[in-house]
N, C-alpha and C positions, 0 to 999 in steps of 0.2 A: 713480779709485782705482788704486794700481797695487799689485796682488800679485805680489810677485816669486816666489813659491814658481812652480813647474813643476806640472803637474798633475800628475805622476809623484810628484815629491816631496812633494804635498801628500796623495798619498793613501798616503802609508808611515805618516801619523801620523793615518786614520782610522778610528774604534769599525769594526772588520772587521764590512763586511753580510753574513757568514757566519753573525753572530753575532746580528743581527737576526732576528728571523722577517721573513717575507714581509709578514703582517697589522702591522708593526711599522713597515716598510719605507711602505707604503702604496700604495695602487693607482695610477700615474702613468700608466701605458701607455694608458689609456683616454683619455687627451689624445692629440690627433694632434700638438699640438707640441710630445710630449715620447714617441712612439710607439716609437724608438729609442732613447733613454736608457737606459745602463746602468746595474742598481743602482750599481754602482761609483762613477760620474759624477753620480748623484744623490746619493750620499751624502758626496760631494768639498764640503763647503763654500765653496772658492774656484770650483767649478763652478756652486754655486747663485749667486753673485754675483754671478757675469758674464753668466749668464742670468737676470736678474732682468726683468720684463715692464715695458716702459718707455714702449708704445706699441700708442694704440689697435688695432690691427691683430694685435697680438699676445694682446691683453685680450679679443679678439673671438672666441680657439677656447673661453674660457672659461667668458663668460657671454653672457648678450641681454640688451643695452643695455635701458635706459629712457632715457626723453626728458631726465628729471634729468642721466643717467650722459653723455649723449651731451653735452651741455652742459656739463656738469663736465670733460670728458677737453679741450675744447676750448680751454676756461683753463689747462690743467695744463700750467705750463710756469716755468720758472727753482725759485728756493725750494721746496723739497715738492713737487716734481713727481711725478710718478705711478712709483712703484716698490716691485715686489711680488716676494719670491723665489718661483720655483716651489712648493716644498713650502707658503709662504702660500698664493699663491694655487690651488693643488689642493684646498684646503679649502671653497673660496668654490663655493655652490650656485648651477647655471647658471642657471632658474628666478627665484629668489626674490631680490627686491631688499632684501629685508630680514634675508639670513643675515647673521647680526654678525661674519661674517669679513668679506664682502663691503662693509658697511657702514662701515667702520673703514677698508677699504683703495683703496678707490675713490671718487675725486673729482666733486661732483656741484655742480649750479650753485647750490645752497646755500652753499656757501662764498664766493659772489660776492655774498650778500646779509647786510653788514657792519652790526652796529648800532650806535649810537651809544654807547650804553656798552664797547664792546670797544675792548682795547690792544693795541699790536706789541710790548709786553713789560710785560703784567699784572703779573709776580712782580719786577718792577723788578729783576732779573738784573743787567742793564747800569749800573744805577746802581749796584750793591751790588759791584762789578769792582774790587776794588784794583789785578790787575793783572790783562792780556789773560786769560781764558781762565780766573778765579780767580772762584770770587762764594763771599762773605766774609758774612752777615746775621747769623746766630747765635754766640753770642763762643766756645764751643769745637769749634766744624768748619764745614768750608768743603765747596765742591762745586768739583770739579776736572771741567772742560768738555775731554775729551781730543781729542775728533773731531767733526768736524759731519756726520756719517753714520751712517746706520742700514740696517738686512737691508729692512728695509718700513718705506715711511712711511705714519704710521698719520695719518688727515688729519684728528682731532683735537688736534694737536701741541700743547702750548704752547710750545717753542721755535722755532716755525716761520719764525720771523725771522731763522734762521741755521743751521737742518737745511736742509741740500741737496747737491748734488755738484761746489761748486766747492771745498771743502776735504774732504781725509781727514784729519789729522794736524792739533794743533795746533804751531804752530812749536815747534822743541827749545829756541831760547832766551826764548820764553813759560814753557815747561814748568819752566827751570830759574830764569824770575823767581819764577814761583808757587812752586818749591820753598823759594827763599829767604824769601820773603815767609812763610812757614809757620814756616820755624824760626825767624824772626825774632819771633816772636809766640806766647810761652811756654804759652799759654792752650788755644791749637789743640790738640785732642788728637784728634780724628775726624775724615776725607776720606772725602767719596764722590765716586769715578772715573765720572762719568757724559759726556754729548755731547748730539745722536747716541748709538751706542750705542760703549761699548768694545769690544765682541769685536768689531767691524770690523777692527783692526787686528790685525794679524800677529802671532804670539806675539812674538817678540824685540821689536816695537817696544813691546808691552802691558809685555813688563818690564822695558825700561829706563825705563820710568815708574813701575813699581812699586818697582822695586828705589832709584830715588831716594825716595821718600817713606817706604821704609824705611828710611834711611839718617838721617833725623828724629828725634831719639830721643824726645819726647813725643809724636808719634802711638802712640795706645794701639788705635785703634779705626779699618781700613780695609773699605771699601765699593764694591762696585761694582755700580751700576746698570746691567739690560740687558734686551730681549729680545730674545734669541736662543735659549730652550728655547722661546717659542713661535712666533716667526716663522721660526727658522733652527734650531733642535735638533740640527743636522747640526753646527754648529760649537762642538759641544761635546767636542772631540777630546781621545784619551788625550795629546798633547803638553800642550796648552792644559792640561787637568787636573792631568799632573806639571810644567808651572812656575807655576802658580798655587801649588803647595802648597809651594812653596818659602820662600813668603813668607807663608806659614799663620798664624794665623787670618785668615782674609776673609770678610766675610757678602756674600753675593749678593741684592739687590735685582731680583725679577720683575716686569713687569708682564704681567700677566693682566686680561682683562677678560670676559670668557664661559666657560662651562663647553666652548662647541665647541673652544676652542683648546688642551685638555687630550686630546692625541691621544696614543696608545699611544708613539710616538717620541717626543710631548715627555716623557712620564711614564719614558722609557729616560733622555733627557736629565736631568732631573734628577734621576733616582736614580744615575748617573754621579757628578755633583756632591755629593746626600747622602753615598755613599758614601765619598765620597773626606775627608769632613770639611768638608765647607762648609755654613755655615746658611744655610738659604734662606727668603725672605721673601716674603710680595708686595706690589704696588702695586697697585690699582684707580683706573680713572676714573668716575667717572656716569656711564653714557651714555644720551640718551632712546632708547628705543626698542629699545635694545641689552641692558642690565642693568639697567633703572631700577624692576623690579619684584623686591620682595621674593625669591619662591620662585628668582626665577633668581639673585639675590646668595647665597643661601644655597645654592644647589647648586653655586655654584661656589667656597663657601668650604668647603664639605665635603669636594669633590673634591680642592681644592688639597692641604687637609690628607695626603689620600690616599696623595697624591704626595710627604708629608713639607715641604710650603710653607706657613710658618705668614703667616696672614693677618697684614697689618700696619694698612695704611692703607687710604679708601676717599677717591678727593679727589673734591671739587666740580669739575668741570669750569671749567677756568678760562676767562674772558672775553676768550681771546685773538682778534684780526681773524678772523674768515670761519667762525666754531664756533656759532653761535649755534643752529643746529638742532640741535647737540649738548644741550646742558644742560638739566637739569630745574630747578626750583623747590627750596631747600633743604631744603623744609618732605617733599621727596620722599625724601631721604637720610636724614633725622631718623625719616621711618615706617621704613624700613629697619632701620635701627638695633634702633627700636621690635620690630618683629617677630622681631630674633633673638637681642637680648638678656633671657636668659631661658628660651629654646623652644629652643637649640641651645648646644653646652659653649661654654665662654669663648675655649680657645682661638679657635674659630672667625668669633669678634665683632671684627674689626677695626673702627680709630678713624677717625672720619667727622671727616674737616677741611676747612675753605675757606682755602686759600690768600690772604690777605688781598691784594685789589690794590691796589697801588702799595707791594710790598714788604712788608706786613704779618708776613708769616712764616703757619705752619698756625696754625690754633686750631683746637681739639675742638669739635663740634658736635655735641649729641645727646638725646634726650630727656630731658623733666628730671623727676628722681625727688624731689628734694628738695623739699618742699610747703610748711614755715614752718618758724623757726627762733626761739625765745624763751629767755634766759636758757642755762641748760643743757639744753635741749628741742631735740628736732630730729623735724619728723616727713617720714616717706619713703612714698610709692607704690612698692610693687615690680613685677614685671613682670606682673601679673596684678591691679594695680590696686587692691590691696587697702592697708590704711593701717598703716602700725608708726609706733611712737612709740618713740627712743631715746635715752636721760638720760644723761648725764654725769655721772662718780663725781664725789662734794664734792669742791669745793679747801679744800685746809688753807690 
């Protein structure tokens, strides 16, 4: 990746850690390979990049290995290789193999043990490509794949067939087929900016991509998928803020997966973005062991709320190669469901989909209330199990 900003220059356009508190800031000095670091330098996001932990030896001031981890770090190497920003990995408990920061971001020999129902591109992406860099399924919006890079890869990936660090940027005259290919096709009225993640990329390069797809005149409805309020919340700069809003309205897409990654900085990050007039969303995955029970789904769609992030989606973990330790049972997302629709506001119920493989698109998946259905009769269990019966006025 080449950031051309200067470190100088990049820190003229960041949120002033003046303005931070300390407890906001977070405790980093407590790492010795980060004992020197200035707030300044930690809160440079071009500084968290270039010091992203890429190798065992660096992974080593941070936690104690297991025999999994030690195995895993040993296969970590081309596609999704092992890369964690500082501020991620400061969150990860040195102890515990099982904090869901640590768990999400460090490679274990789990992923080496492939099952035979898993794909190198389950959501049939690559089929659905009209043109490089463009996937086209649904007849009014498309997903624009801008960069094959992210702040942290999270080693759940489903695109892991093509996140990694041998592209930053998708080529300009990919960018400019897929522009045409959009207006060319009256229908399209929605883009979601995803990869990798988009705020990888530089402000000027983020908007001369934006600024072509507003240049569309039937895009009604722009999107961009990211995490960066919770792997990188540092690069959520007052620049990045006033040229995003140039091209205003934009809803941002989070993905969130645990209530530990809602830290006092990310909830600064995105109340930056709320503030500023940006809807914010989130994305969840299943994960066993991670979020796969009830009380911790709900407390981290409470919390999200908090933070003004309305729950959207929860996905089935997709069946992508080397995830298989990842995923639960769907009949586990369905209890989920079960347990908060009803027992917590609506807002806070997002919709539990399985990405259908080989291209299917989401379907809603969820407990089912509806019991029989006769004539103009319908009867329904509600969330406490109890029975209503509701008629249909006459047809004339």
């Amino acid at each position: 990746m080449a950031l051309t900003n200067s470190v100088v220059e990049a820190q003229k356009n960041l949120i002033d850690p003046a303005v931070l508190k300390k407890s906001v800031i977070g405790d980093y000095h407590r790492i010795d390979l980060w004992k020197d670091v200035s707030e300044l330098d930690w809160e440079d996001w071009c500084w968290q990049v270039k010091n992203r932990i890429h190798t065992k030896e660096e992974l080593a001031h941070l936690i104690k290995f297991t025999p999994e981890e030690e195995e895993g770090l040993k296969k970590s190497h081309g596609r999704l290789s092992l890369a964690i920003t500082p501020y991620w990995a400061n969150l990860m408990d040195q102890d515990d193999p099982n904090c869901p920061i640590r768990r999400q971001a460090v490679p274990t020999i789990h992923e080496s043990n492939v099952s035979p129902h898993e794909m190198i591109d389950p959501c049939a992406e690559d089929r659905d490509s009209p043109v490089p860099g463009l996937v086209h399924r649904y007849p009014d919006r498309v997903l624009l794949l801008a960069t094959e890079m992210c702040f942290s890869y999270c080693r759940h990936c489903t695109r892991r067939r093509m996140v990694g660090e041998n592209k930053n940027i998708l080529d300009i005259k990919n960018i400019d087929k897929a522009i045409e290919y959009i207006r060319s096709d009256k229908k399209i009225r929605d883009v979601l900016i995803s990869g990798g993640d988009p705020f990888m990329l530089e402000d000027d390069v983020l908007e001369e991509i934006i600024k072509k797809l507003r240049s569309v005149s039937q895009i009604e409805f722009l999107r961009i998928g990211t995490r960066a309020p919770v792997t990188l919340p540092q690069r959520i700069t007052n620049s990045l803020v006033t040229m995003l809003k140039k091209y205003a309205p934009i809803w941002i897409s989070v993905h969130f997966n645990h209530p530990k990654e809602i830290t006092k900085r990310c909830k600064f990050a995105c109340d930056v973005l709320a503030d500023n007039g940006f809807p914010l969303g989130s994305q969840t995955v299943l994960l066993k062991g991670i979020n796969d029970r009830p009380y911790i789904m709900k407390k981290l769609m409470h919390e999200l709320l908090e933070i003004r992030v309305r729950p959207y989606y929860i996905y089935q973990c997709d069946p992508v190669k080397g995830t298989a330790h990842f995923r639960t049972p769907i009949s586990v997302g369905i209890n989920i469901i079960e347990k908060m629709r009803g027992h917590t506001s609506g807002y806070a119920v997002p919709v539990y989909v399985v990405d259908a493989p080989g291209g299917g698109g989401k379907i809603p998946v969820g407990p089912n209330y509806l019991i029989s259905e006769a004539k103009d009769r319908y009867t329904f269990r509600n969330y406490k199990k109890k029975i209503y019966t509701y008629i249909e006025a006459d047809k004339e």
